[in-house]
N, C-alpha and C positions, 0 to 999 in steps of 0.2 A: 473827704476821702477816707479820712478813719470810719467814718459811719460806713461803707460802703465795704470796706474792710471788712471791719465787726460780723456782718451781714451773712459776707460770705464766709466767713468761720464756721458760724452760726447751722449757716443753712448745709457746708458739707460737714459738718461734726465735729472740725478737728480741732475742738477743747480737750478731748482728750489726752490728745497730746503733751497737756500742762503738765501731767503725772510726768514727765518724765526729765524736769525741771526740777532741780533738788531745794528740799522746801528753805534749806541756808542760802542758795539766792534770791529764793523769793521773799524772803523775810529780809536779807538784804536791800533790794530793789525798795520794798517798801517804806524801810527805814529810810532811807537814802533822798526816799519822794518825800517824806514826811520833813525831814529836814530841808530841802527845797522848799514847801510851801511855808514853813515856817519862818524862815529867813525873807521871805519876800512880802509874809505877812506882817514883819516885825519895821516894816519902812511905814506902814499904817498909824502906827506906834508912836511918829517922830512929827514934829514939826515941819509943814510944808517948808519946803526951801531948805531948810538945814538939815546941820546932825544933828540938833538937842531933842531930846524925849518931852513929849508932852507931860505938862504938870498940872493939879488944880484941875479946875473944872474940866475943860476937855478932856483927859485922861480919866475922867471918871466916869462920862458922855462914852469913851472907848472902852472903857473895863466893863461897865455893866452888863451891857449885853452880851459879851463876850463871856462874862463870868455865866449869867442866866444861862446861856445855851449849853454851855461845858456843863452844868446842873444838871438839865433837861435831858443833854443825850447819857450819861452817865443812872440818872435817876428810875428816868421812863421804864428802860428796857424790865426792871426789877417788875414794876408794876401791872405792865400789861406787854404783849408784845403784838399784838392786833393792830396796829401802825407802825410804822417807823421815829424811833425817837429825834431823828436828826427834821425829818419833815415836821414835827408836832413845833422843834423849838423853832426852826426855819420860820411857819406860822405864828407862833404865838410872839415872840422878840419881834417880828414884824408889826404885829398888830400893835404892841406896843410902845412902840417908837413912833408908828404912824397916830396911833389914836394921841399921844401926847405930842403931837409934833416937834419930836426931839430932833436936833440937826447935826446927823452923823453923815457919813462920807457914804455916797453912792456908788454902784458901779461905774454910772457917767461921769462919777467925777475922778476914777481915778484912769478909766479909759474908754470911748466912748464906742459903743457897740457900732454904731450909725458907722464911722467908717471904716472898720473891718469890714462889716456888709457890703459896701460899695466898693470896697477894693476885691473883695472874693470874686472871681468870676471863671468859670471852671471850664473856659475854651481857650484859657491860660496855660491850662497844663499838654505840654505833647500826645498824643495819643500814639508813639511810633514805639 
């Protein structure tokens, strides 16, 4: 439904509109989401099942990449800007982990896409 949204923005103009949104909320808003994803990313962090923080080797299996990619989007942009830096580290930390078959936490395992999918179904929603 957001896609469909977007869409229509899109297609009758009205981003402009954004201008008239004072840039202290939107710097707000963002701040705001940044701490949200952060705090949600910090349960990554912890030992399944509890509250204690991972130590030792797992935590280091989590930091790394996490460190690499904060490099990468940070670094890139300096260098060239002909790609996007968050895509290059996205690829390259990927390949990395997969080419040494490091065993970090997937999307499926912290929630499985399959069934969101099969619950979505868009004759769900009212059309009235």
């Amino acid at each position: 439904m957001s896609g469909i949204l977007q869409v229509t923005v899109g297609l009758f103009k009205l981003g402009k509109f954004i201008r008239l949104v004072p840039q202290p909320s939107i710097f707000g808003f963002v701040y705001g989401l940044a701490v949200i994803i952060f705090m949600s990313q910090l349960s990554q962090f912890k030992v399944e099942g509890t509250e204690t923080l991972l130590s030792g080797y797992a935590l280091y299996i989590m930091l790394g990449p996490v460190a690499l990619t904060i490099a990468m989007v940070v670094v890139l942009p300096r260098l060239t800007k002909a790609v996007p830096s968050s895509l290059v580290a996205i690829i390259v930390v990927f390949a990395i982990v997969a080419g040494l078959s490091i065993q970090t936490k997937t999307v499926n395992d912290i929630a499985s896409l399959l069934v969101v999918l099969r619950r979505f179904m868009f004759h769900r929603f009212p059309l009235t």
